[in-house]
N, C-alpha and C positions, 0 to 999 in steps of 0.2 A: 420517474427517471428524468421527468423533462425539467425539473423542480435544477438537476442536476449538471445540466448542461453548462450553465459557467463556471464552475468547478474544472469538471473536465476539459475545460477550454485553457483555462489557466494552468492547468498543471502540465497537458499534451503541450502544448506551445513551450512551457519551461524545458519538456522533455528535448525538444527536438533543440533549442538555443542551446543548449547543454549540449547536446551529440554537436554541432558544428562548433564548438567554444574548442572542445575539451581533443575534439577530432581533427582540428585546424580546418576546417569547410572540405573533411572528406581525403585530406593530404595524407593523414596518417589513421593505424587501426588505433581503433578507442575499446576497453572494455565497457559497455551497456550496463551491466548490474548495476554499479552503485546508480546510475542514472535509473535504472525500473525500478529500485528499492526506494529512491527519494521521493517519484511518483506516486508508488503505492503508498508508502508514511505518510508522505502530506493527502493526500487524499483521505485516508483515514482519519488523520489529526480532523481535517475541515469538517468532514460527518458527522463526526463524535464529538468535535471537544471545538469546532468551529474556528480552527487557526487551523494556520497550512506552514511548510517547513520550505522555506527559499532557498536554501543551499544545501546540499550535501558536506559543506565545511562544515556546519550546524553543529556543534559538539554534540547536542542532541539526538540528530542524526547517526552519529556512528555510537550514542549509549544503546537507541535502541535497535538497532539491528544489530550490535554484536552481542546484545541479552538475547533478543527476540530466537537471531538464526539459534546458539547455543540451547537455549528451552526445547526449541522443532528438532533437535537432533537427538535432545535429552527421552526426547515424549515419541521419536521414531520406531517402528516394531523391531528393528535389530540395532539400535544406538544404548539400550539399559538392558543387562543381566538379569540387574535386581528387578524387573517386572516378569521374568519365566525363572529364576531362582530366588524363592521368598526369603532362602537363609539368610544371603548376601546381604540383605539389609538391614540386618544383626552388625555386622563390620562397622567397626567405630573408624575404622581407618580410609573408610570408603569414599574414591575419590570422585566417583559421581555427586554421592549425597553431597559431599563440600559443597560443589559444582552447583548443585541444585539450589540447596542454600545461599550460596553466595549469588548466584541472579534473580533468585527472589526479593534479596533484599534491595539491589541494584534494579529491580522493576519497581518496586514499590515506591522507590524514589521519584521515578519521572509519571510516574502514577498520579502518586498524591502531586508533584508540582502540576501537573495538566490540568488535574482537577481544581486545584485552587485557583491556578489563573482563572477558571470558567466560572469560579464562584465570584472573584473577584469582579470582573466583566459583568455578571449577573445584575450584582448588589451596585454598579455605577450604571448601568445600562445599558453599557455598548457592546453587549457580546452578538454576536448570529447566529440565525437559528441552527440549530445542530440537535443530534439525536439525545446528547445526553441532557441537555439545558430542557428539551423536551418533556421530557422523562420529570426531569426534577420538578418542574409546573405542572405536571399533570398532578392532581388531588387523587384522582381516583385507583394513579399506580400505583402508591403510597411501597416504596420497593426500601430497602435497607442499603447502606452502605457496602457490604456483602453484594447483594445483587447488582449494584449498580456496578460497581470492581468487575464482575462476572461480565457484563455487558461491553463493557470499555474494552478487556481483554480480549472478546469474542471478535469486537471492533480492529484490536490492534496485530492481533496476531495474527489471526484469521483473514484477513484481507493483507498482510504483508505476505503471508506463506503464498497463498493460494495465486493475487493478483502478479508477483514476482515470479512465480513457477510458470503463468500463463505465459506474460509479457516475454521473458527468457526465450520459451520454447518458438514460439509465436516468428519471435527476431531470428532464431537458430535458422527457423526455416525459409524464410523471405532467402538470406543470405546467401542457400547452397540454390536458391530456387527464383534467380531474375529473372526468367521466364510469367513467373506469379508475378514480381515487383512490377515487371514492364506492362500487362495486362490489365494491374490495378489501376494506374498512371493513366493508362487510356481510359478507361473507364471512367475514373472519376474529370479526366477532363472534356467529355462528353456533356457533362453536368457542368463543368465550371470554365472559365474563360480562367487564361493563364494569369490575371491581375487580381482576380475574386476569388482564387482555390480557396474559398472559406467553408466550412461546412454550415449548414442551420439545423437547429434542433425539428426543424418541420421534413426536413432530407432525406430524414431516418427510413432505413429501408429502399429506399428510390434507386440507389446504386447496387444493381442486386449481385454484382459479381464481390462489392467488396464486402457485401452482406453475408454473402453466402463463404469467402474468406474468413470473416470476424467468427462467423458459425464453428468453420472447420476449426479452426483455433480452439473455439472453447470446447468442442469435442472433444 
């Protein structure tokens, strides 16, 4: 995790310059989501594929989140028929399967482009390290192009669903709950002078009230 700390540092800081951009410094209400989806995407992208995603204007940005969300609602226990009635999926006219089809083939595109840039980057030298460049110098994982798809995927969906759903709920609650906001605030400035509120990766833990917040959270 500690490997992980400039990462986090660059994307939380993008977070927050975003909330006061997009929020005029607090004057008006801003919707969050696109702001906690840019986060969680670049953050993945940087893991896996060792680029990160600077704006949410990013074309990019809004191909895969409006595949990604579509797929999570596709793959939901009450969003498809056709997984508790088998007939249904006999129906040539069936407007999920389209659906399905058409974002597969619409994932496979920023798939294979992520993938090539990294191969690209590989074969001149200037890529960073990242999980999936990992993977492909190791000898001994000797994994298929099949497996590795499976990996990326686990990467990209997987950490947008999950770290978006956190982030969302997380914000939900701060908001009805200043009582927590103003308590963190003290807290962490017990630890930091008003000129240095920077955190260090050696911290971790030390602020046990916002510790024990980030906990309830992931609860």
């Amino acid at each position: 995790m500690a490997s992980y700390i400039g990462h986090l540092d660059i994307e939380t800081l993008a977070f927050v310059k975003e909330g006061l951009e997009y929020g005029a410094s607090g004057t008006k209400g801003v919707d969050p989501m696109p702001m906690i989806q840019r986060l969680s995407l670049s953050l993945a992208l940087t893991l896996n594929w060792g680029t990160r995603l600077g704006s949410r204007e990013d074309h990019l940005f809004h191909e895969i989140t409006e595949v990604e969300e579509a797929i999570s609602k596709a793959r939901s226990t009450t969003g498809n028929l056709q997984d508790y009635i088998p007939i249904l999926r006999w129906n040539p006219f069936s407007s999920n399967s389209k659906m399905a089809r058409e974002m597969r083939s619409r994932r496979d595109v920023y798939l294979n482009k992520l993938n090539k840039d990294l191969d690209d980057r590989m074969k001149k030298g200037t890529y960073k390290p990242c999980i999936q460049a990992n993977i492909i110098l190791d000898e001994e994982a000797k994994l298929n192009k099949e497996e590795l798809t499976s990996i990326s995927l686990t990467m990209l969906s997987g950490g947008l669903d999950t770290v978006t759903t956190l982030m969302a709920w997380s914000i939900a609650l701060l908001a009805v709950r200043p009582d927590v906001q103003k308590k963190a605030i003290e807290e962490m400035r017990k630890m930091y002078s008003e000129a240095e509120m920077l955190c260090d990766a050696q911290d971790e833990m030390r602020c046990e009230y916002v510790t024990a917040l980030v906990k309830e959270c992931l609860r």
